[in-house]
N, C-alpha and C positions, 0 to 999 in steps of 0.2 A: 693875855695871850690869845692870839685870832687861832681860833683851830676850825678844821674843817674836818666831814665827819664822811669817811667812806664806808659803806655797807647796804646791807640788806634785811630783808624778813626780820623777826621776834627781837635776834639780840645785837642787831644795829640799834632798832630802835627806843633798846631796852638800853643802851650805852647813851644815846642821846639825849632821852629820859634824864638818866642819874648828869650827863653834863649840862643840862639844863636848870637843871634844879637845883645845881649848887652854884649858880649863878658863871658860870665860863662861857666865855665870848666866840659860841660857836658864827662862825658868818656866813656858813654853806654846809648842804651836806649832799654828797656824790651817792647814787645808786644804782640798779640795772636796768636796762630800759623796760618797759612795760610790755608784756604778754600779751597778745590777740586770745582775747577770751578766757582771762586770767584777772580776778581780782589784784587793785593795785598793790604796790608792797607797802608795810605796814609803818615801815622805815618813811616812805615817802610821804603817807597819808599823815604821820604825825607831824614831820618836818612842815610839811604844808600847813599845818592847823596851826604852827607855832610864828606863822610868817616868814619861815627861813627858803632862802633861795634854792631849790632844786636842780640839778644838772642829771641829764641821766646818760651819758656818752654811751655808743655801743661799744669803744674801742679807748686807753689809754696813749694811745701808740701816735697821733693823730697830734701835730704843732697846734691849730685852731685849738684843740682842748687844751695844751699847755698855757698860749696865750690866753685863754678862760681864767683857767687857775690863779694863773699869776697877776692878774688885778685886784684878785681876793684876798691879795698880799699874807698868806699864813705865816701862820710861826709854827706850825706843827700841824703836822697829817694823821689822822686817829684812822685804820682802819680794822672794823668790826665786823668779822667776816665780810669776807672779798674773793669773790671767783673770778672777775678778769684780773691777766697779767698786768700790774703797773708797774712801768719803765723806771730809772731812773729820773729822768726828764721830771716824772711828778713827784715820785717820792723825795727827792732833792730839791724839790723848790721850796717846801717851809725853811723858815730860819733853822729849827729845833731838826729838823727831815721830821719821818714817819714812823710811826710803831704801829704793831701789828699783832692780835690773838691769835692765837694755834691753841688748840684743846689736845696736847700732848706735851709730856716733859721732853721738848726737842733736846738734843737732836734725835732722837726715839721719835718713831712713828711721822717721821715725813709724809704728807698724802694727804688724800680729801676724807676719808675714813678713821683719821684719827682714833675716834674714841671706838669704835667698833674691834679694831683687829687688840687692841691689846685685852680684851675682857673675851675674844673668840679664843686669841693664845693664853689664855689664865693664868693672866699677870696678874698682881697684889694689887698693884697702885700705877696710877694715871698721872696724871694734871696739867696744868694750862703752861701757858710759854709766852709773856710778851717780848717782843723781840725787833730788832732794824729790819725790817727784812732788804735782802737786793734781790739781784738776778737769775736763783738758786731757787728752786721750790721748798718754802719753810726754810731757807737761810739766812743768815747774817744776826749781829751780834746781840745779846740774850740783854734783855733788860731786869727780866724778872718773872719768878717761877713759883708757882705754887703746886704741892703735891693733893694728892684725893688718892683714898683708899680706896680698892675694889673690893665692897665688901662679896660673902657668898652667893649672897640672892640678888647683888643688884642685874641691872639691867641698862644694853643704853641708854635707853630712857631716862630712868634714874639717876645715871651718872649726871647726863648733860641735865637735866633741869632740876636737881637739886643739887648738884655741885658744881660742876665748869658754867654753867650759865650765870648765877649768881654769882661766883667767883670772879669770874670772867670778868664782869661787869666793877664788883670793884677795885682788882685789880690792875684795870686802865684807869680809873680814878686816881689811885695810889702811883702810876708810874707816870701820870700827867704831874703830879703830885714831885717826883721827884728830877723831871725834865724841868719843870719852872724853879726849883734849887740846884739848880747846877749841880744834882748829884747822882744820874742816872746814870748806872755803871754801863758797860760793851761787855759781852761779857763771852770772849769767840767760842763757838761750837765745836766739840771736842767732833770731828769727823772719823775717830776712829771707830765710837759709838754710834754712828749715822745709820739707822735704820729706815725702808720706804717700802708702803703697801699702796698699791692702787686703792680705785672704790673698791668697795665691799658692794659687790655686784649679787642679784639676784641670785646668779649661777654658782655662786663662793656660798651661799645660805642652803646648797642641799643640805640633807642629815644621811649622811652615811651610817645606817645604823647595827655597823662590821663594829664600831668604833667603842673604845669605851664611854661608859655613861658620864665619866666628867669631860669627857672630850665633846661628845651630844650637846651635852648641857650647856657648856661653853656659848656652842654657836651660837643657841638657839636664845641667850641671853643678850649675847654681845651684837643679834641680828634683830630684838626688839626694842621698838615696834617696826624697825626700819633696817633692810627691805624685807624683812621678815624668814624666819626657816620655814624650810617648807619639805614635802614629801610627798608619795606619792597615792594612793589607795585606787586598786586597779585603772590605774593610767590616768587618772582625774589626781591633781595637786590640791594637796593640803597644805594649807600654812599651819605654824602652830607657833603658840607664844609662851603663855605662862606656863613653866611645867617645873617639878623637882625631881631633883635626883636621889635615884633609892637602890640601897642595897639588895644583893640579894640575885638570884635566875630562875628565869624563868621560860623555858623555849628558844629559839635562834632567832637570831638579830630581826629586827623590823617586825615581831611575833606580838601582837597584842595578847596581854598575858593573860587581864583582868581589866575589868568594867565594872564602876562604881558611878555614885551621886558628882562625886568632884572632879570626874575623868577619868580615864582608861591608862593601865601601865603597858610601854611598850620595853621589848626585851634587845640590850643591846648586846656589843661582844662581850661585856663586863659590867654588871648592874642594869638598873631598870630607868625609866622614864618617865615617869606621873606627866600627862599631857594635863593640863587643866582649861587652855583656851586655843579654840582652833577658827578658821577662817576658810572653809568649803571655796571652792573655786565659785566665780559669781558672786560670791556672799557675804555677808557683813560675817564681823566678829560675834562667835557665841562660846558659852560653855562647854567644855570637850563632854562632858556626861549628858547634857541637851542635845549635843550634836550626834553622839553614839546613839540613843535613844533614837535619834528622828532617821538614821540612816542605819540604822539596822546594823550596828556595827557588833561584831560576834567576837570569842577571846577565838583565837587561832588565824584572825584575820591578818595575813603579812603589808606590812606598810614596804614601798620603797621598789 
């Protein structure tokens, strides 16, 4: 089966990886064009290294790139994260068409943020969606679904690269698996469960800290490492990352309660905060107890 391989960054290249190595007949692989003072992507540096033909279109939409495609004669479209719109024009010219990753049990969580909003709303469980896609953002017919639990402490982080990445990875293997036996179900999208969040914007990662403490906690899990929560200490932004949530009051909301070795508690509408990792404006990431320490940070001081 001639497949061709659309994607980007870590886990394009990590899908290409895994179709290379079990020996399948990639004959192309499609990615984004290259950045003006941006290291190449990591997708293309490997494809490169392995001999395989590069195309890097700025646009889907464009006959010249249809005609590209279609000497490539595929049987099947693998795309591994994909931020341009592809038309039907390409996704319809393999024999087999196209399947596509989504890091969300679609039709739940439509959108570029996927994995972020469902661990900020403190959902249980997540997981991946390979699917037809068409014309529909995260639409058309389900191939196959894997679930991932949200445990208490994970983090995006967490989720995606020790669950949906790996997962991710095999199974597109497993549903290439079931497109070459003719037994790759359609599987239509219930839309009356059809849920969609934009990004998960910088401005979406304040900490309201009116809020209760597993509401806090939520965000500020479901926003690392990326784009991170953030607050504020007399008009200079703090990001903060690693933190638990803890019983218990102490003062009014954004009230730093107490300052220890592991970090400072701050007090929300309803329970506490443990900041444990913070990022100063300017600054790299350090300890929230290093960071209290070096900035003089006092218990009564209010964040926010």
């Amino acid at each position: 089966m001639r497949i061709i391989v659309n994607g980007q960054q870590a886990f394009g290249k990590a899908v290409l990886e895994a179709l290379l190595e079990r020996g399948e007949d990639v004959v192309a692989v499609y990615c984004s064009p290259d950045k003006e003072g941006r290291p190449p992507d990591p997708l293309k540096v490997f494809a490169e290294e392995k001999g395989l033909p590069v195309y890097q279109p700025a646009s889907f939409k464009k006959p010249e790139v249809w005609d590209e495609m279609r000497t490539l004669e595929p049987d099947l479209g693998v795309m591994a994260y994909v931020t341009l719109f592809v038309p039907a024009e390409v996704r319809d010219m393999p024999t087999h068409g196209t399947i596509q990753y989504h890091p969300s049990l679609l039709p739940l969580h439509r959108g570029p943020s996927s994995i972020n909003w469902p661990i900020i709303m403190g959902e249980k469980k997540t997981g991946l969606t390979i699917f037809y896609p068409d014309d529909g953002l995260d639409e058309g017919p389900i191939l196959m679904q894997k679930e991932v639990e949200i445990g208490p402490d994970d983090t995006l982080g967490s989720i995606y690269f020790n669950h949906l990445f790996p997962l991710g990875v095999q199974a597109m293997l497993e549903s290439i698996d079931l497109v070459k036996a003719g037994t790759a179900p359609r599987i239509v999208q219930d839309e009356s469960r059809a849920t969609y969040e934009s990004w998960c914007k910088k401005s979406d990662a304040q900490i309201d800290w009116s809020k209760p403490a597993g509401e806090v906690y939520n965000l500020i899990r479901g926003t690392d490492p990326q784009p991170g929560a953030w607050t504020t200490r007399d008009g200079a932004k703090l990001d903060i990352f690693d933190c638990a949530k803890l019983d218990g009051t102490a003062g009014g909301p954004g009230e730093v309660a107490e300052i220890g070795a592991e970090g400072f508690k701050v007090a929300t509408g309803g329970g506490l905060i443990l900041v444990k990792r913070v990022r100063p404006a300017g600054e790299g990431k350090l300890g929230a107890g290093d960071y209290a320490a070096a900035s003089n940070l006092t218990v009564g001081t209010r964040l926010g």
